[in-house]
N, C-alpha and C positions, 0 to 999 in steps of 0.2 A: 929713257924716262917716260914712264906713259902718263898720258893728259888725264884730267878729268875726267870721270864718270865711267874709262876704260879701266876698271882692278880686274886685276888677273883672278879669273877662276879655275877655283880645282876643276880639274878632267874625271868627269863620273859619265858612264855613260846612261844612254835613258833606261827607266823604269823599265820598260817592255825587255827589255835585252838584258835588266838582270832577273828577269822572274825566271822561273823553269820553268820546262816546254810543257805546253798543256795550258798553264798556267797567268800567260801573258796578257794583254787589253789591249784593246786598239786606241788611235791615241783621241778619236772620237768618245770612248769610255770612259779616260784619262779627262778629257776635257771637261764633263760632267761632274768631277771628285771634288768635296770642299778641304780645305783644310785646316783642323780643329788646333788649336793652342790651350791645352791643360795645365789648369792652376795645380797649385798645390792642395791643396784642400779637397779636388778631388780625384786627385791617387791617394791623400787618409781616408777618404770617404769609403773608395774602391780599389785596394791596391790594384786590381787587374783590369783599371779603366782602359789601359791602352789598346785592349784586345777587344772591346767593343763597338768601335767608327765603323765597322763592315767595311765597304772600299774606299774611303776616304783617307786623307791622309791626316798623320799625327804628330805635331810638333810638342817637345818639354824645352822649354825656355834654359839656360845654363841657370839662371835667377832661380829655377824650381830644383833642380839639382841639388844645388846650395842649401836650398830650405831643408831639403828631405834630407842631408849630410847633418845638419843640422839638430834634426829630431828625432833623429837613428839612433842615440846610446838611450839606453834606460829599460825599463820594466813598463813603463805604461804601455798600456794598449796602442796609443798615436806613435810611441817609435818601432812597434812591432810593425805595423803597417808600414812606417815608411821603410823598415827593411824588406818587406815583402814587395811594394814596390821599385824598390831600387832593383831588388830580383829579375822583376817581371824585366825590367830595360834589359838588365843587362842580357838575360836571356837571349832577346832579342837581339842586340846590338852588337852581341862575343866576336863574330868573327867578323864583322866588316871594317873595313876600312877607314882612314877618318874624313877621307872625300863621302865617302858613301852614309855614315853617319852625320855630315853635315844635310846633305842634300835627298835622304829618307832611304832603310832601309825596310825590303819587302817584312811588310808582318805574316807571318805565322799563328794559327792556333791549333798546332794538335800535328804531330810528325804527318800525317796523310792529309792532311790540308793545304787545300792554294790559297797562298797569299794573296790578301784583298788590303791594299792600302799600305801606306812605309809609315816609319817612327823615325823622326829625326830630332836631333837636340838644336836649340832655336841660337844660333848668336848672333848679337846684335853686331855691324859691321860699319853703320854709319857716323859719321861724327854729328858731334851733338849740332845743335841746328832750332831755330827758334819753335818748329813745329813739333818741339820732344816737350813730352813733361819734365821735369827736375829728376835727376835720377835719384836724389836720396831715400827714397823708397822700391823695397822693391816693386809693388804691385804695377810701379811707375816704370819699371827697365822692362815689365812685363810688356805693360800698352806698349811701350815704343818700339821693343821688339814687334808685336804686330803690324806696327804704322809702317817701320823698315818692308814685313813680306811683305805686306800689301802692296806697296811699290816695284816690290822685286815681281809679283807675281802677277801682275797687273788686272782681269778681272776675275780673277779665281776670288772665290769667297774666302775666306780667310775670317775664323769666331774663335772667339776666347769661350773657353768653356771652366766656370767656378759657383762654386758651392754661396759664393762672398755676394749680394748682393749690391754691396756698397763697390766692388769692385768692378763689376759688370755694369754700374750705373756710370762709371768713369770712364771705359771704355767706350759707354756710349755717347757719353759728351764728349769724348774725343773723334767721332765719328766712326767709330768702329762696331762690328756685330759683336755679343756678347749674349750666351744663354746659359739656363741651367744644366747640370747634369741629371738628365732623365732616363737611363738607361735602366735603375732597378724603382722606376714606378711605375707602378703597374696598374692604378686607379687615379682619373682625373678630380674628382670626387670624393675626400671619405665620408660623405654622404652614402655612397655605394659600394660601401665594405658591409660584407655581409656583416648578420647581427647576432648569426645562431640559431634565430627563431624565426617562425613565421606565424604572424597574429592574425584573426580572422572576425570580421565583423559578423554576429549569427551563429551559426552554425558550419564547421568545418563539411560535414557529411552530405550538406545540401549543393554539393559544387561534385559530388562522386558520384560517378553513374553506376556501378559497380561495387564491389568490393568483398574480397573474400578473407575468413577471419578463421586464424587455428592455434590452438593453444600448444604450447613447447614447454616442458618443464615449470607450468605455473605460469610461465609469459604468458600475454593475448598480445598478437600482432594481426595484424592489418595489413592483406595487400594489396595494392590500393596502384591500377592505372598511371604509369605517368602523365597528365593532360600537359600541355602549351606550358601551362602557368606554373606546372613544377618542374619545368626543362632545368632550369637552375640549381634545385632544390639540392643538397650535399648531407653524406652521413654526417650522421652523428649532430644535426640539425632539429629544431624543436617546433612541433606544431600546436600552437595556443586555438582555443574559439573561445565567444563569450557565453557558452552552452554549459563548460567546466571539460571541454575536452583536452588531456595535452598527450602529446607523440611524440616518439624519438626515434627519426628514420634510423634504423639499424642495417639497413643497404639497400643500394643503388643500384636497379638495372638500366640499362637503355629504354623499355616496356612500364617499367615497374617501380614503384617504393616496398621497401616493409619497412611498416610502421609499429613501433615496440607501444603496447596501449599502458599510460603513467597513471598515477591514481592524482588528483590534487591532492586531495588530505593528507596523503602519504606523501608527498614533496613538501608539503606544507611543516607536518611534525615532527621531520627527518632533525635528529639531535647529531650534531658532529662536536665532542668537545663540549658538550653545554652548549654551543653555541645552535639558535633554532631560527631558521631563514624569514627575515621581515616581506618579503614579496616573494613574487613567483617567480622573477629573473636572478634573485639570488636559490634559491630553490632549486633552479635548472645547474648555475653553476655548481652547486653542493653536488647533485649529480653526477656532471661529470668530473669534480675532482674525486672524487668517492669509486671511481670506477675503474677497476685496475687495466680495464685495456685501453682505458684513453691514455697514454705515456706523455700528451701535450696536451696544454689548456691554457687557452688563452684569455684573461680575463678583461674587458678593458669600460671604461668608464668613467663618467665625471670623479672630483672630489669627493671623497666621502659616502661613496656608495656601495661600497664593503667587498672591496678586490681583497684587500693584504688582509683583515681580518678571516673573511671566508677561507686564503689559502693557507693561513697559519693554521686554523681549526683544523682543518683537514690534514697539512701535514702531522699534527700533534698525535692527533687521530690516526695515523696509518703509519706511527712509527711506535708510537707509545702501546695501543692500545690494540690496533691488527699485528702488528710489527711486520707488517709490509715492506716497510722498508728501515734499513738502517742508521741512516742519520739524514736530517736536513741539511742543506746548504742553501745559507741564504745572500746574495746578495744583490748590490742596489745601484744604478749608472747616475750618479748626479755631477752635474756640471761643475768641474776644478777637481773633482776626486782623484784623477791618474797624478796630478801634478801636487794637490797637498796631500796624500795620503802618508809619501816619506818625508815630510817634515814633523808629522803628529809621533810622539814616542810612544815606546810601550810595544807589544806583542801583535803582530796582525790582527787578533779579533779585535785589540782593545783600538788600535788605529781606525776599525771598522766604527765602532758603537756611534761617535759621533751623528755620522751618515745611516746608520740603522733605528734611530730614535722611533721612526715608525713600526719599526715591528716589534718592539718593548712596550710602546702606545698600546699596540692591537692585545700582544699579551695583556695587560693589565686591564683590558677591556672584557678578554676572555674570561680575568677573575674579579669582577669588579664586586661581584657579589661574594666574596669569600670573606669568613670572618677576618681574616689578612691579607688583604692583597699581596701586599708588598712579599711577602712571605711565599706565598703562592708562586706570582713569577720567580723569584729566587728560584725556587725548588722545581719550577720546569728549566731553568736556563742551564740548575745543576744535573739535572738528571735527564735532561730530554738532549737527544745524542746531535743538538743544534749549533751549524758552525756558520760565519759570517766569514764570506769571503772577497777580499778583491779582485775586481778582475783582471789585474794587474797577475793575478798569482792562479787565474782558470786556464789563461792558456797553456798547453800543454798536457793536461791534467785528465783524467778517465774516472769520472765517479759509480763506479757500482753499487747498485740498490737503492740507490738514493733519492730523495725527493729535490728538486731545484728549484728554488723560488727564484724568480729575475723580478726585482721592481722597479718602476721609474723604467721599463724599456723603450717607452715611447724616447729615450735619449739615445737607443742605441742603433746605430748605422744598419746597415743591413747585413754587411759582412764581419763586423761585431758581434752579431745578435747570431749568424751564424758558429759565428768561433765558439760562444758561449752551448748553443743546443749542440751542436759535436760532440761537446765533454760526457754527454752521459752517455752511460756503458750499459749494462747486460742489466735490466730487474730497476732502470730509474725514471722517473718520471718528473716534467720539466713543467713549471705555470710558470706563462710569463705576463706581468701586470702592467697595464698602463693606461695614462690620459691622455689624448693626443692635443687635448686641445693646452694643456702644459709642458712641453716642449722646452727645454734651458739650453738648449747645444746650439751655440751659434748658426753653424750651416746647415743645420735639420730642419723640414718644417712636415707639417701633417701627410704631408705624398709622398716625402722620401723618407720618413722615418723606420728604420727599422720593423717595429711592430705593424706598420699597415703592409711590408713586405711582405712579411710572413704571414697576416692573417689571410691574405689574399694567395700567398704559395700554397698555405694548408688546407685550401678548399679539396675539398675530397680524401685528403687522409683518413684511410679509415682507425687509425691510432691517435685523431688529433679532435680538439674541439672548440669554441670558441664561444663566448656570450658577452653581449655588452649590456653592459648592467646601466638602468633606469635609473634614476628617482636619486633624491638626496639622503637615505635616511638617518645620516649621521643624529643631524638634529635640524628643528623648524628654523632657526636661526642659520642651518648651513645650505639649506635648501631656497632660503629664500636671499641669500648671499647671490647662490647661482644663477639663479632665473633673472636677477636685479643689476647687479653691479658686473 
């Protein structure tokens, strides 16, 4: 009979002895590793969180398991992930043992890679005890599973890592570490996400010491020194002064900018659709949605500062009217969509309209001056080749020629927002719209949201481009909403 505190453990031998040769740590290295406990929330977040601790090590609680078993049957986007995470484990996990799955096996990324760090499944082993939370919860079998390693592991760090704030604030009233998942943010600040532009008090050309200027097919470009202060500077970026100069670097040396020289007036009177740009930062967007080699554009912006109006115009425009492209696709990430969209009856689009009210708005704003509105949108919705899609129903899918409106993406994850730009195929081009500081996704906030991933990845794309649009100008009363309340 064994006593107390003696439970028999499985025989796994140490870490170092299962890595392959080459590959191994010493147990000074070993000594150094913390060991991370991943919620659920971010394997939806990331299904391929487990392959990012570098040499640390990674425990999934049995409690998350269950969750992700859970939210694995369906069509929404949230079970797509957790099948792709359940993937990612098992990947990992196929052939080892169940000693060695308890107690971590070596991870892997990529058949030629040394393992740095194990993935083990977390079971709780102690009986319950006054220092456990209540287990009827699970976020609660979660802490207690940590409060168990922690003891087992004596002073190895040991952090919960989730998306859940309210969660992370419990484990630390329980005395435990607890942080967010920061692996896909990439700015501490969206203060310092770029803007697209770069504004200048004066005169732009009083800060160049140089500059030589040749005309190409009717262009006038500028080239123009890289100095210190434009070490950052990115194509397909705008340079303002208060002189009336504007530029659009058209490439990047190491040495150098070219600078594409804009006309104001001619940004200013640019007609897309009827629709004609109330400032210079919608002006700049019309731009680059108008330009067939930007294939991304990213719009982003307070309320009412004419993101989904600007990208409807333009798509209208470049399937109607250039016939650029063959049909729009429009759709939109709003908080509870994956989950009511199959309760609403009726046809896919029509399950859509609810959730697309905005881009029916922007149309009828498009034709407000028409002797019939109503008539008007009718007659673009019948004959403009525009489909409303869920993204329930994008994965998988390859759109040719197409134009892709994404709105509301400040709701979508990173690897979301990825699944979605994938889809387009040969001859499409993707806007994706957002406000960061409107965010409805529980676990998302301005740093890890999706669209600050991405405006931050596409710096330098020379096919991509990005503007954050000023000003309120819906109307005096939305503008002074913003600034006030």
């Amino acid at each position: 009979m064994m006593t107390d505190g003696a439970e028999r453990q499985p025989f796994n031998p140490p870490l170092e002895q299962r890595l392959p040769e080459g590959a191994r740590m010493t147990r000074e290295d070993r000594s150094q590793t913390k060991m991370y406990v991943v919620d659920t929330n971010v394997l939806i977040h990331d299904p391929s969180a487990v392959l990012n601790f570098e040499e640390h090590d990674v425990v999934i609680p049995m409690t998350v398991l269950e969750e992700l078993d859970q939210l694995k049957n369906g069509k929404q986007s949230v079970a797509a992930d957790c099948r792709q995470a359940i993937r990612t484990i098992d990947r990992i996990l196929e052939s080892a043992d169940p000693s060695a799955i308890e107690t971590g096996v070596p991870i892997t990324r990529g058949e030629k890679s040394a393992p740095l760090g194990t993935l083990a499944i977390g079971m709780a082993r102690s009986s319950a005890s006054e220092h456990q939370l209540p287990e009827h919860l699970n976020d609660n079998r979660i802490i207690n599973l940590l409060a168990e390693l922690q003891k087992r592991h004596g002073d190895k760090p040991i952090i919960l890592v989730s998306k859940d704030i309210n969660m992370r604030l419990k484990a630390r009233g329980f005395g435990l570490e607890a942080e967010d998942y920061h692996t896909d943010q990439l700015v501490d600040d969206v203060r310092y996400l770029p803007s697209g532009y770069h504004e200048f008090e004066g005169s732009f050309w009083d800060r160049i010491e140089k500059v030589e200027t040749v005309q190409r097919a009717g262009i006038t470009e500028h080239l123009v020194p890289r100095s210190e202060e434009m070490e950052d500077y990115q194509i397909n970026e705008f340079i303002l002064d208060q002189q009336g100069f504007i530029g659009r670097i058209t490439e990047t040396e190491p040495e150098r900018l070219v600078i594409e020289d804009l006309y104001r007036d001619d940004l200013m009177h640019q007609q897309v659709w009827g629709l004609t740009p109330r400032d210079i930062y919608q002006a700049l967007a019309l731009n680059l949605l108008m330009d067939p080699d930007v294939h991304l554009v990213n719009l982003t912006g307070s309320a009412g500062s004419g993101k989904t109006i600007l990208a409807l115009a333009a798509a209208i425009e470049l399937t109607v009217a250039s016939k650029d492209y063959k049909r729009i696709i429009t759709t939109r990430s709003t908080q509870g969509l994956d989950e009511d969209i199959g309760f609403l009856p009726g046809t896919e689009a029509e399950k859509m309209e609810p959730w697309l009210g905005a881009i029916v708005d922007n149309l009828e704003a498009l034709h407000e001056d028409d002797e019939n509105m109503h008539s008007s949108v009718d007659y673009i919705l019948s004959k403009v080749p525009m489909q409303f899609k869920s993204l329930n129903y994008i994965r998988g899918r390859s759109f040719q020629h197409s134009l892709i409106i994404i709105d509301e993406s400040q709701n979508l994850t990173p690897h979301q927002l990825k699944t979605i730009i994938t889809r387009a195929g040969t001859g499409s081009k993707v806007v994706c719209l957002g406000n960061l500081s409107q965010i409805d996704t529980a676990y998302l906030n301005s740093l890890s949201s999706g669209l600050t991933y991405m405006t931050e990845r596409f710096k330098g794309f020379k096919h991509g481009g990005h503007i954050h649009l000023q000003g309120v100008p819906r109307s005096p009363l939305a503008e002074y909403a913003e600034e006030n309340l």
